[in-house]
LOLUM-995108 format. One record per atom (N, C-alpha, C, O, CB): residue in three letters; x, y, z. Coordinates in steps of 0.1 Angstrom, whole numbers, plus 5000, padded with zeros to 4 digits. Glycine has a CB too. Layout:
ALAXYZ...
//
This chain:
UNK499249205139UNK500649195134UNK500949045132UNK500848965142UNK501649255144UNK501348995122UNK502148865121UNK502948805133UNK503648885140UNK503248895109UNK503048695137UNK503448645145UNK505048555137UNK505748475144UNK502148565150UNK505148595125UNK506548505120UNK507948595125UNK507848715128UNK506548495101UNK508948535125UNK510248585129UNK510948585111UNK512148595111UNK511148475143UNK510548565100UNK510748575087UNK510848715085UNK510848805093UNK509848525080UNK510948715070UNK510248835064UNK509548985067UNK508448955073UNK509548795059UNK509649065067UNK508649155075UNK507849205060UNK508449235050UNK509649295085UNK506449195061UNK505549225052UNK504549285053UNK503749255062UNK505249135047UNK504349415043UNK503849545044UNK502749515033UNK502949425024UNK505049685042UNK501849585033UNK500249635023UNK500649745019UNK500649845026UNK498649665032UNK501049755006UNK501149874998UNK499749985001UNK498549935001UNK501149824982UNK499850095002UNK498450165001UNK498050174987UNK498950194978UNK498250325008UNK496650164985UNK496150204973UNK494450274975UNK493350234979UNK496250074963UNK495350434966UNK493850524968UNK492650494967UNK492350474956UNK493650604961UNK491550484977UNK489850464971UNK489950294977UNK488850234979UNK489450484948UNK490850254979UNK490550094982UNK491050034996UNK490149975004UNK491349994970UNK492550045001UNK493450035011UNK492750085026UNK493250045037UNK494650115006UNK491350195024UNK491550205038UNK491150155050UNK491050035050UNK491350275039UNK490950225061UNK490750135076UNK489650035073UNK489949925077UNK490250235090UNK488550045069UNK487849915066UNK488349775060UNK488249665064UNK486849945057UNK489149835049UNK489749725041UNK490549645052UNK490149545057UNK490549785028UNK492249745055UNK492649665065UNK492449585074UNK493249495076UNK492849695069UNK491149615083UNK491149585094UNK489949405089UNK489649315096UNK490449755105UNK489849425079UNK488949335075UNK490149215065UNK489949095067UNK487749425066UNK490949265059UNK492149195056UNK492649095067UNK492448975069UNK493249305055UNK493049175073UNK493749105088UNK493149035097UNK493848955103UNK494149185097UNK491649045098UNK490848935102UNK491148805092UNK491648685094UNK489248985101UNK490848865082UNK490548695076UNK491548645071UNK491648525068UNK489448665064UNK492348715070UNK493648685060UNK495048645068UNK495648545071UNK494048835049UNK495248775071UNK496148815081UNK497748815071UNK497748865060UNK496048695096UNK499148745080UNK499948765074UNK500748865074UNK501948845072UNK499548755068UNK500249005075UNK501149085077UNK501949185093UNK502049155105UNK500549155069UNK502449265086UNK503149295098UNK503249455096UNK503649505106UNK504749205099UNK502949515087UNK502249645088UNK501549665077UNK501649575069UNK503149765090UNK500849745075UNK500249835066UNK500249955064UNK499850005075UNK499349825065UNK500550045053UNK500750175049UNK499250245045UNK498450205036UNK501750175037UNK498950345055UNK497350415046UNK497650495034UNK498550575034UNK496350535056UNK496850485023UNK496650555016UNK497350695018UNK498150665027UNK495650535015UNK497450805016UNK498350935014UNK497451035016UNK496751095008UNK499150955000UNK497551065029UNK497351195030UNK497551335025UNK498651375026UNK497551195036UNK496851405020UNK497251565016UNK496351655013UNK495151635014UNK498051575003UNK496951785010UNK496251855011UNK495551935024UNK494451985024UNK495651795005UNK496451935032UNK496052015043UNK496152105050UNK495752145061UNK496151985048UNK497052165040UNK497552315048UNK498352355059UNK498152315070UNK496552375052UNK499152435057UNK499652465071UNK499052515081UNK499652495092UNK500552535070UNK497852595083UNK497352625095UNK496852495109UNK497452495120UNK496152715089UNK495752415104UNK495252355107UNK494952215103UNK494852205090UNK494752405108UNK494652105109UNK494551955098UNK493652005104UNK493552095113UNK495051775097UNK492651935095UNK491251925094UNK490451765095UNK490551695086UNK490851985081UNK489651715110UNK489751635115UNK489051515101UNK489051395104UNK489051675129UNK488651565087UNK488051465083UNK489851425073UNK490051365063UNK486251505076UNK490651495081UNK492151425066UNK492551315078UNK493751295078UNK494151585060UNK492051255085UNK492551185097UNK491551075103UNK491850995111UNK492951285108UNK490451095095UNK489450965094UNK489950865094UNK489850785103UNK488650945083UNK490850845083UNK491450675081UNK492250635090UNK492550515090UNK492350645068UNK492850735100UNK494350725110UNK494150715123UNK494950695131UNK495350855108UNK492550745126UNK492150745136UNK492350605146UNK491950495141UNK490950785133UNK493150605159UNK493650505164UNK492350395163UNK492550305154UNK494150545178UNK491150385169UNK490150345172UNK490050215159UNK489850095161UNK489050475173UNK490350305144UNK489850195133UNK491050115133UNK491050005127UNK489550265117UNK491850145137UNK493750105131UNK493750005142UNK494949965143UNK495350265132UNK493149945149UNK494049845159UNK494349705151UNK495449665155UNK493149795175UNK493849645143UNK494049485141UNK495149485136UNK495649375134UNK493149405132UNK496049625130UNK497349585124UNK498549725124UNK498449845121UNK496949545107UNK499249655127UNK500449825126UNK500149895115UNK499949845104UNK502449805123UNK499950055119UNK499250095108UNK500050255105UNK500150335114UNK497550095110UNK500450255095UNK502050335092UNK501050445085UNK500250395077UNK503550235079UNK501050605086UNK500150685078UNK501350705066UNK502550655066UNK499550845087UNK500850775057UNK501450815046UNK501150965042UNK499950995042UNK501250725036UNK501951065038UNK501851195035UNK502251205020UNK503051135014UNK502851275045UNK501551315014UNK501751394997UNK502151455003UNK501651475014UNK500751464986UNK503351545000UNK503251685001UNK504751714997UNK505551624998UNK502751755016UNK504851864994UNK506051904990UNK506352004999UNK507152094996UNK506051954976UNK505852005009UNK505552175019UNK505952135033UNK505252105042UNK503652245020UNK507152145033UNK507552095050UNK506552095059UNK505951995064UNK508552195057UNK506252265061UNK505352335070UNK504252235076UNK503952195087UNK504552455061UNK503952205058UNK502552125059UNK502551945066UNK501751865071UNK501952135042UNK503651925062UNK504451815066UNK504651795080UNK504651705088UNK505651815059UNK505051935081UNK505451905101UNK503951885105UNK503751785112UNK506252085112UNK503051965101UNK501552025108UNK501351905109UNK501251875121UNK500152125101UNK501251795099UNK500351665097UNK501151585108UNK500551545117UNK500251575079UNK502651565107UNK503451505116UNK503151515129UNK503351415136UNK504751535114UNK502551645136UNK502451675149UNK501051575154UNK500951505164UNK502351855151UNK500051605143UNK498251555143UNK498851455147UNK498851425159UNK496951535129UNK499551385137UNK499551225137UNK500151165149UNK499651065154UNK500451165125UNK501651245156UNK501951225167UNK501351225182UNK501651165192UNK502651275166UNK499951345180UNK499251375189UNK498051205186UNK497251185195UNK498551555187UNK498051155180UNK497551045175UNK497450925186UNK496550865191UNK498451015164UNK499650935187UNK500050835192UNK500550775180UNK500350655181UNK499250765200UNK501050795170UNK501650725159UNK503050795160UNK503250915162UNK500850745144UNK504150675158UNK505950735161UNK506550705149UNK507750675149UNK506950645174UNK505850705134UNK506050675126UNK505650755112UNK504550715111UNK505850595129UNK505750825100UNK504750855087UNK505850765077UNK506850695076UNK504251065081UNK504850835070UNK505850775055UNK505450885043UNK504250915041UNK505250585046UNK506850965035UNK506551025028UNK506650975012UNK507550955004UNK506951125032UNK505750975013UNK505050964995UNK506351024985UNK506251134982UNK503551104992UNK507250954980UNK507551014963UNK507850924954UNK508950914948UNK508751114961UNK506550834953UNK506550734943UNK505450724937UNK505450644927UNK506850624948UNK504350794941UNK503150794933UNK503150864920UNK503450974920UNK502250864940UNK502850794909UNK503150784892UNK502250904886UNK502650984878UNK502550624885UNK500950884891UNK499750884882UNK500351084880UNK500951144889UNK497650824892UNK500151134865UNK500451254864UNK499751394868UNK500151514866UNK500751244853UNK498351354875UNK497951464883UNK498551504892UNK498451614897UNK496851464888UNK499451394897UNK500351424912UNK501651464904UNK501851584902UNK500651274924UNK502351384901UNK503951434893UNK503951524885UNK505051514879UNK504751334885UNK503251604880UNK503351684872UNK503251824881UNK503651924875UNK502451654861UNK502851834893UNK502851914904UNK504251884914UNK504551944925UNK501451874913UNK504951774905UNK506151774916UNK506051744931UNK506551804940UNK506751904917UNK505051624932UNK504451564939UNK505051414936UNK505851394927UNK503051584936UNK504651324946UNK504951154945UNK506151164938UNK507051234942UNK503751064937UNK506351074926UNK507051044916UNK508251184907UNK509251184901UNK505950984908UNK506951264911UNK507351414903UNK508651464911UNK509651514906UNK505951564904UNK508551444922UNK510051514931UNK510951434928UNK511851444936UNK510051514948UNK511251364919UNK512751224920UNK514051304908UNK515251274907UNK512051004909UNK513251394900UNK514151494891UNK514651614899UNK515351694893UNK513551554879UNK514051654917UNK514551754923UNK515051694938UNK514451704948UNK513451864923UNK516351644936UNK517151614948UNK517551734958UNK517751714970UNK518451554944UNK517551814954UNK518251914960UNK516752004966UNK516852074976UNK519352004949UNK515352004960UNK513652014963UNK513851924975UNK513351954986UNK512351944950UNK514451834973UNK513751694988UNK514851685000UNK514851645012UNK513651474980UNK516051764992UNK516851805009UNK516651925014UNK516951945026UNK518651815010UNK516052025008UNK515352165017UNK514352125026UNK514152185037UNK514452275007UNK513551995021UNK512451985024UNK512851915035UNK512251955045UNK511651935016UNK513651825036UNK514151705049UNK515151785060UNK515351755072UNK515251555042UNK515451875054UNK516551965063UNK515052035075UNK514952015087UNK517752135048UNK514052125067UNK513252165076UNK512652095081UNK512552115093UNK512652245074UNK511952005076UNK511551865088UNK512651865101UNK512551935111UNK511851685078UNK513351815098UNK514451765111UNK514951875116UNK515851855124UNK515751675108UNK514751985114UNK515152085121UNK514452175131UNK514652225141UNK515452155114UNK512952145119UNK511752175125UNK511252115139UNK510352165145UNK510852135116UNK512051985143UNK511651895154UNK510551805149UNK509451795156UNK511251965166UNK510951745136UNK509951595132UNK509851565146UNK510751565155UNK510851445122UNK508251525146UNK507851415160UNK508051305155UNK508851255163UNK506251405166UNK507951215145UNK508151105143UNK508851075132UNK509151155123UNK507151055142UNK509550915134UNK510150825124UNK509850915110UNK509251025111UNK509450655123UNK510250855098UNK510250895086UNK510750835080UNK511950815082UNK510550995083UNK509950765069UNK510650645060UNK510050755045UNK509250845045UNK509850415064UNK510850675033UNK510150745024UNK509550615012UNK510350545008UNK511150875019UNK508750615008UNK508550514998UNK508650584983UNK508050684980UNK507050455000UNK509550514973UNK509850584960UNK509650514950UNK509250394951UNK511050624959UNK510050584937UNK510450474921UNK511850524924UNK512350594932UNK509650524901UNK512350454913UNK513850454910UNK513950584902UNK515050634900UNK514350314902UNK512950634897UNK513050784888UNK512050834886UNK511150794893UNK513650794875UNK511650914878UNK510250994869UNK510550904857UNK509850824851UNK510251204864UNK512150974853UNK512351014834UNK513450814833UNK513450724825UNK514151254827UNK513950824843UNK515150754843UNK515550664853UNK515350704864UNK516050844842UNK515950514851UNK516350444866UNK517350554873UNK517450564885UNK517250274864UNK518050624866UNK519750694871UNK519350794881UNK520250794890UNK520950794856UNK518150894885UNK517650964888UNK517850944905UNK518451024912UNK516450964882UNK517350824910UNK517850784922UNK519050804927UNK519050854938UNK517750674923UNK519950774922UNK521550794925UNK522050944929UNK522950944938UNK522350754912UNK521751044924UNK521551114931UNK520751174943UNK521051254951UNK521651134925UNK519451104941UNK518551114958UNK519051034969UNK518651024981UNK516851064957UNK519850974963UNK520250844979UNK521250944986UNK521350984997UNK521350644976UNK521950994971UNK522951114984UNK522051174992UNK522251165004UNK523751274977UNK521151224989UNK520651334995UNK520051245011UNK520351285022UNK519351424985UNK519351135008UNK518851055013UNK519851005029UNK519851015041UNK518550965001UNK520450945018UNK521550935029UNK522451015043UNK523350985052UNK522250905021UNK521851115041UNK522351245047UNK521451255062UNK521851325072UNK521951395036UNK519951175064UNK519051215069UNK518651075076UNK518550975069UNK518151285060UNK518351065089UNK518450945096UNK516550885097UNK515850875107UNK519450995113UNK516350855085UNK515250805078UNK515250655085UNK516250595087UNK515350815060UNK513750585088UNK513850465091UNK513950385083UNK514250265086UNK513050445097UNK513650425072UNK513150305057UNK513150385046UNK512550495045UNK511450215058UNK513750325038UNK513250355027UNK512850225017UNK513250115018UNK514150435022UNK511950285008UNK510750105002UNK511150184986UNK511450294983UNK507850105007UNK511150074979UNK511750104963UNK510850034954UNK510649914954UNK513250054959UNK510250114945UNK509350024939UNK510650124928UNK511150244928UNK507150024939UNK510649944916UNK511949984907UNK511649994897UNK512149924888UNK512949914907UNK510850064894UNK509950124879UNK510150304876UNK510650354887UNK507750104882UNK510050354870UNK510450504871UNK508550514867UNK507750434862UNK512150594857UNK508350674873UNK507350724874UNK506750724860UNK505550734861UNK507350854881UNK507050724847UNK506550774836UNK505950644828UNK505150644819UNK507750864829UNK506950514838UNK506350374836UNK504750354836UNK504050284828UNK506950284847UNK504350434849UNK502750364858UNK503250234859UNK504350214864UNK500850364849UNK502350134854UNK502750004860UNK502849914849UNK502349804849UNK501749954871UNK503749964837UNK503749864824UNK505249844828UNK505949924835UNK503349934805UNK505649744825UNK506849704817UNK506649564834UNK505649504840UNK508649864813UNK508249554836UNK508249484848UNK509249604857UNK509849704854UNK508949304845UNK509149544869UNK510249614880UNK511449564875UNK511649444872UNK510049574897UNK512349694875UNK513849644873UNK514149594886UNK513949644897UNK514849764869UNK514749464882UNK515549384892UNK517349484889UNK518049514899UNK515449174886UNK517549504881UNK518849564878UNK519149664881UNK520249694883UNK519249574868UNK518049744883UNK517849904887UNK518249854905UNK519249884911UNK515949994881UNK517249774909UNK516949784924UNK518649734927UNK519349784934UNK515449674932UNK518949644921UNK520249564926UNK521849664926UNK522849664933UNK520349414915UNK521449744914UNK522349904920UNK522349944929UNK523450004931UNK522050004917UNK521349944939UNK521150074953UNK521449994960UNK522450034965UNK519550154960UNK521249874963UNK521149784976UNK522149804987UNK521749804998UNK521249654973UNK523649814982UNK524749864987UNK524950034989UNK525950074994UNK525649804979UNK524250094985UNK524250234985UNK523450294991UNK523550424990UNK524250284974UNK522250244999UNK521250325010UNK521850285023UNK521950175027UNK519550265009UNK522150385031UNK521550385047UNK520850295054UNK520950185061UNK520850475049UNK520050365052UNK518550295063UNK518150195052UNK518350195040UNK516750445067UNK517350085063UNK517050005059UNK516149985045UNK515350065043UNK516849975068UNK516349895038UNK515549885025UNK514149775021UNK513949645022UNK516749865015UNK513649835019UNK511849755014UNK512149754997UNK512549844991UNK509849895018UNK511749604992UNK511249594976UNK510049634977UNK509349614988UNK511349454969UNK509649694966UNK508049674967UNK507849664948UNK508249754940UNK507049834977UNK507049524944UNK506449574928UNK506649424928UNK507449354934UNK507449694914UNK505549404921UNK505149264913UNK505449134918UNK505949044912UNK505849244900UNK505149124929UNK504849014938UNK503248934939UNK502348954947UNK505149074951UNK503348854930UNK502048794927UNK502048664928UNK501148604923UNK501548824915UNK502948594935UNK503148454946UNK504648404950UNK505748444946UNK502348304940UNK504148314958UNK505048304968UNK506348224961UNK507148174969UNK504248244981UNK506448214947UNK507348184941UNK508248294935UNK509548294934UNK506848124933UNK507148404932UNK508248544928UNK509248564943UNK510448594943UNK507048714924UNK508348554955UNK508648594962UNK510048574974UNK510748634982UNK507548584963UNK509848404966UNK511448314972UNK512548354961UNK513748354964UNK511148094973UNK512248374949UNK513148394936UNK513648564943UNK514848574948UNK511948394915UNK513048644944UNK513648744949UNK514348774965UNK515048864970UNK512648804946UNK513948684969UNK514648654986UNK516048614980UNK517048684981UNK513848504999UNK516048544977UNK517848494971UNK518448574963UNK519648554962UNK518148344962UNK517948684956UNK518248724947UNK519248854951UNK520248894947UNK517248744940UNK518048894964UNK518449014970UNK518748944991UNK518249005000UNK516749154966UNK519448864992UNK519748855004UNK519748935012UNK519748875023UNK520448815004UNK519849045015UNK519949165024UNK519049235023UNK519249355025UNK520849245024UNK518049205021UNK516649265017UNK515549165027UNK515249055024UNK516349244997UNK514949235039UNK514049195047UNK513049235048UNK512249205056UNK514449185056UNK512849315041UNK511549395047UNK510849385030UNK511749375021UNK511849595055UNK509449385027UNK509049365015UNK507649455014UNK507049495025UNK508849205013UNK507149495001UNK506049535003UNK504949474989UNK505049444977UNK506249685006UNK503749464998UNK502849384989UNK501949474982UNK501449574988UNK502249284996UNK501549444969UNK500649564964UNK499649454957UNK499449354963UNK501449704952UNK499149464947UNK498449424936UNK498449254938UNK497349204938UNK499349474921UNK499549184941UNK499749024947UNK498449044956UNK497448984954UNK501348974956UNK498649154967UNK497549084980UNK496649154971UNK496549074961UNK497549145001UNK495749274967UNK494749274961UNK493949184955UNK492749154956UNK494849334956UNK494849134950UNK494249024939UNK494248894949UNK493148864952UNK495348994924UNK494848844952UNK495148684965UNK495348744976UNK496548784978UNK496648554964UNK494448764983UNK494748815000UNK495048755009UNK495348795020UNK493948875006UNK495148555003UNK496148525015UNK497348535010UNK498248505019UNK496148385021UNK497748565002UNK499648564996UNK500548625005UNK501648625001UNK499948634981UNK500148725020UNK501248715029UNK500848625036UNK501748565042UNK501548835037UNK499648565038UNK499848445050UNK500748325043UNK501748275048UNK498148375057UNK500348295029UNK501548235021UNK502348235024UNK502848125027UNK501848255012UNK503248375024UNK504748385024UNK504748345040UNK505748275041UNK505448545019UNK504348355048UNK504748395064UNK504248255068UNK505248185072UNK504048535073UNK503448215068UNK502848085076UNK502247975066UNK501047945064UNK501548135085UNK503447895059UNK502447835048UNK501047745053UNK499947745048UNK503247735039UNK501847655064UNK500847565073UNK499447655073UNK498347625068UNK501647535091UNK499647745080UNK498147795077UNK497347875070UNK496447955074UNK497747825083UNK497847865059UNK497547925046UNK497147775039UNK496147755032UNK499148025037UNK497947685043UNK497447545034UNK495447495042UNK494447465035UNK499047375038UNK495547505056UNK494247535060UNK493147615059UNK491947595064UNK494347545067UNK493547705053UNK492847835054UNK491647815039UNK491947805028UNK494347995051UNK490647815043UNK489647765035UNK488547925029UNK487748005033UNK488747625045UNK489547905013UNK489548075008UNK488148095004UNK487748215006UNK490648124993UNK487248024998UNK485548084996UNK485048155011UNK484248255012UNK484347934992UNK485448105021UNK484548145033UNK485448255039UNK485048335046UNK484248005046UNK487048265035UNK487548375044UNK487348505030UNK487448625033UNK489548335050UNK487048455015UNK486348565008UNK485648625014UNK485848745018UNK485748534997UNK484248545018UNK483148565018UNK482648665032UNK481548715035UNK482648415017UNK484048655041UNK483948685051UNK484648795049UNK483948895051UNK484248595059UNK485948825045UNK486448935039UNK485149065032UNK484849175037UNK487548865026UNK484749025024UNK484349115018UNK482849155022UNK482249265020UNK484549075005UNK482349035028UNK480749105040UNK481249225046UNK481049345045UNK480248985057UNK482049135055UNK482649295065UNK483149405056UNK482349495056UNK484149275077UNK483549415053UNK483949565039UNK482449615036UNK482049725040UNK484849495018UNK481849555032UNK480349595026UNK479549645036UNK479149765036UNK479549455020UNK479349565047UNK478949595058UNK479249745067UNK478449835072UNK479549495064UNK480749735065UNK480649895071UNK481050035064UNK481350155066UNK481349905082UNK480849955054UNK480650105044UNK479250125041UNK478750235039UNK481450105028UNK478650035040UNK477050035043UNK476750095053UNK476350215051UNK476449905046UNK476750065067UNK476550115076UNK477450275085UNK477450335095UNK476450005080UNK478150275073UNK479050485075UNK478150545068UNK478450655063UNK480950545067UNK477050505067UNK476350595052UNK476650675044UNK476250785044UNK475350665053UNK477550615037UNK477950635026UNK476950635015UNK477250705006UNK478850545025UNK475750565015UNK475250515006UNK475150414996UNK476150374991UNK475150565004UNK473750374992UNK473650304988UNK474450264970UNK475050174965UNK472350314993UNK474050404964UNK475550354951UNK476650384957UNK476950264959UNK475850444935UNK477450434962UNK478850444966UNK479250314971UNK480250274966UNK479050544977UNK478650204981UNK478750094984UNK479149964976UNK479949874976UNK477950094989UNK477950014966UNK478149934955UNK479449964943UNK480049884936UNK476949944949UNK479550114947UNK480650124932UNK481950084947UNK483050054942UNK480750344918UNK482050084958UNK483450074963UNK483249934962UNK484149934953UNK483950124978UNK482949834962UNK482849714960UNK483449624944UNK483949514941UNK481249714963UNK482949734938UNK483049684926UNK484849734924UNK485449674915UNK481749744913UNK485549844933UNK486549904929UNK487549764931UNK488249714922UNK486850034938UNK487349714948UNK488249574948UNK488049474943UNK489049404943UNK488449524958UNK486749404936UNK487349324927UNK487549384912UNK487249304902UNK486549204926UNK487949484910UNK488849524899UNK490349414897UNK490849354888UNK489249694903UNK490649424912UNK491749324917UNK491549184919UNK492149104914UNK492149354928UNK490649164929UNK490149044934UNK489748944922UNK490048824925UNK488949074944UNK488948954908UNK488448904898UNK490048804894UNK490148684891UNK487749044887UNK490848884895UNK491948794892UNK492448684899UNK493548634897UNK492948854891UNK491148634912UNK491148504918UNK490948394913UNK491248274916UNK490448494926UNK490048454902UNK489548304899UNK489548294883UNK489248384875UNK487948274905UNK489748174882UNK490148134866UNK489248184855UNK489348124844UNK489947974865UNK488248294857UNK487648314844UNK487748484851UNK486848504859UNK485848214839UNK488648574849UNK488548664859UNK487148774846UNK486248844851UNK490548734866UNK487348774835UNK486748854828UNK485248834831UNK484548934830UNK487048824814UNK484448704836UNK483448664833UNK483048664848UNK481848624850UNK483548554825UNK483948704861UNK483348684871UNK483748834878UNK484048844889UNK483748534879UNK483748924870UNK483949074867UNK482149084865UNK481249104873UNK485149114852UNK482249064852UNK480849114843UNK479849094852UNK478949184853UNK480549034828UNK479748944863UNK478448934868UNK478449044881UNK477349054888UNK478148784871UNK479449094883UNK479649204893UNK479249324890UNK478749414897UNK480949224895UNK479449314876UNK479749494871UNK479049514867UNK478749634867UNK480749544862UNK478049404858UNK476349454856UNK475549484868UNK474349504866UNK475349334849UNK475949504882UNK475249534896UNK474549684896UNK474649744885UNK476549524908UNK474149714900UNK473049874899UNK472849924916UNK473150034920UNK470949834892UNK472349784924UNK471849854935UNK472649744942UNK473549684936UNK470049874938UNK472349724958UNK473549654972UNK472849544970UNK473549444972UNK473649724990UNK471449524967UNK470749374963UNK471349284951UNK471749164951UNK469249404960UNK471249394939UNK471549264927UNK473349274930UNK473949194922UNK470849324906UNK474349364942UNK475249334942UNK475649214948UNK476349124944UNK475749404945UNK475049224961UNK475349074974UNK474848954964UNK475448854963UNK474149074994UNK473548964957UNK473048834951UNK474648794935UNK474648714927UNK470948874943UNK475348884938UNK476248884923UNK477448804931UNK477848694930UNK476849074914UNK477848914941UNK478748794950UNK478748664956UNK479548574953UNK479148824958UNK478248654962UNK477648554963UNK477448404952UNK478048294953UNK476548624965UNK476648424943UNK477248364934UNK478748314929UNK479348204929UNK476748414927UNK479148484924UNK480848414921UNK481848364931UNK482848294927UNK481848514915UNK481648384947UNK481848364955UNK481848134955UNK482748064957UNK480948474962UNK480648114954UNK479947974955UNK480947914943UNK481747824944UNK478047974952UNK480348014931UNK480947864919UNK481747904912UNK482247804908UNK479947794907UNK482348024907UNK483348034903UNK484447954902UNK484347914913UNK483548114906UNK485747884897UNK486647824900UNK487947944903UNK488548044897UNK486747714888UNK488047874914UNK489447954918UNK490747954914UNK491147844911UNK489947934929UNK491348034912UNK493047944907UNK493747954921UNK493748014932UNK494348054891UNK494547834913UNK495647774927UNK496847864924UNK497647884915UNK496147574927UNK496747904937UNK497748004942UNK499247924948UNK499047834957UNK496948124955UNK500747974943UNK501647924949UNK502948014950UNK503947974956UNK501847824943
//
């Protein structure tokens, strides 16, 4: 956990990339934050979880950083079941998912898809809390599917239900991730939520990041997505500049991304899977350094875990970095 009395700063989850390896390997070299959200659980049915939907949540991987689970689901039932696992865990916290875009999920009235059914997400919160939720419950959202206006009616609902957080990424679901985050959209709610509130969207340094502190003054809690992917010290940035200005980024790369490699290597996973999860984070990471197209390619022509480490390695050494601020 971050040691600043600032800001409070969160790791967006992101599917296939965000999990316990990543984290726990983040936070070594990087650090900066002050929680992290896993990736989204689902799919589990009401009878029973099934011990492999709880791999990533398992206390054992999760210690180097507060580590917040996240739930899909439209199905109380199934919602309580996971809430109980997670509590038997030792976790006093989830987060439910209805901001996820991509349209295999919203089109199931899933993530993003539930923001046109307010009155879908107070059946659902009513049997939660009635049910005897074991834990907290924050929810992470868009501002809509179709529309910014869409929200305005879910805060009623929202508001009704003694939620720890709620996180706003201010794009509507039908966006994905083109245009920019409405600042105008988010600056509507700010006065109109309850529980406490998280920005989350397009924070890619620590300039966006002071322009939006003033902007939104009552706004303490933040969440980081695509910024840390891409610059993974940009919360130690925001939180500790002093040692972010020390922090000497080829070797905490180099060190970052061994360990990732390392133990997905060694979960045997295998030998292409290793390689193609590798190649998933610098999808992001490529945007470190000043030729990001060209220090992709020598990545992405990789085949086996040899001509990969000899690929990083390289762009690692000589690539030119860009200066992050």
């Amino acid at each position: 956990m971050s040691s600043n009395k600032g800001p409070i700063l969160y790791l967006a989850p992101f599917q296939g990339i965000t999990d316990a390896i990543y984290r726990t390997s983040f936070n070594r070299h990087f650090g900066g934050l002050d929680a992290a959200f896993t990736p989204y659980i689902s799919g589990t049915g009401t009878e029973k979880v099934s011990k492999n939907k709880l791999i990533d949540v398992l206390p054992a991987v999760n210690r180097s950083v507060r580590t917040i689970p996240q739930m899909l689901s439209k199905d109380a039932d199934e919602m309580l079941l996971l809430s109980r696992a997670l509590a038997a865990l030792g976790y006093t916290e989830a987060n439910w998912n209805m901001g996820c875009p991509f349209p295999r999920v919203a089109r199931k009235q899933r993530g993003s898809g539930m923001l046109p059914y307010p009155e879908l997400v107070r059946q659902i919160l009513d049997k939660l809390y009635q049910g005897g939720m074991p834990v907290r419950l924050s929810v992470k959202m868009r501002t809509g599917y179709n529309g910014h206006e869409e929200i305005l009616a879910m805060i009623e609902v929202l508001n009704d239900f003694p939620l720890s957080e709620v996180i706003v990424h201010p794009r509507t679901g039908k966006q994905l991730y083109k245009g920019e985050a409405s600042e105008s959209a988010f600056l509507a709610i700010t006065d109109l939520i309850k529980a406490p509130l998280a920005w989350n969207g397009d924070i890619f340094s620590v300039e966006k990041f002071r322009y939006l502190q003033e902007k939104f003054p009552s706004v303490q809690r933040w969440m980081l997505g695509r910024g840390a992917l891409i610059n993974p010290a940009l919360p130690l940035m925001i939180s500790n500049h002093e040692a972010a200005k020390s922090l000497d980024m080829r070797k905490a790369l180099a060190g970052f991304l061994h360990d990732i490699y390392d133990e997905t290597y060694h979960r045997n996973e295998g030998r292409t899977a290793v390689v193609s999860r590798m190649k998933s984070i610098w999808v992001y990471l490529r945007e470190s350094f000043e030729n990001p197209t060209e220090a992709f390619r020598v990545i992405r022509k990789t085949r086996t875990p040899e001509e990969y480490l000899d690929a990083e390695m390289k762009v690692i050494a000589e690539a030119p970095l860009k200066s992050f601020s």
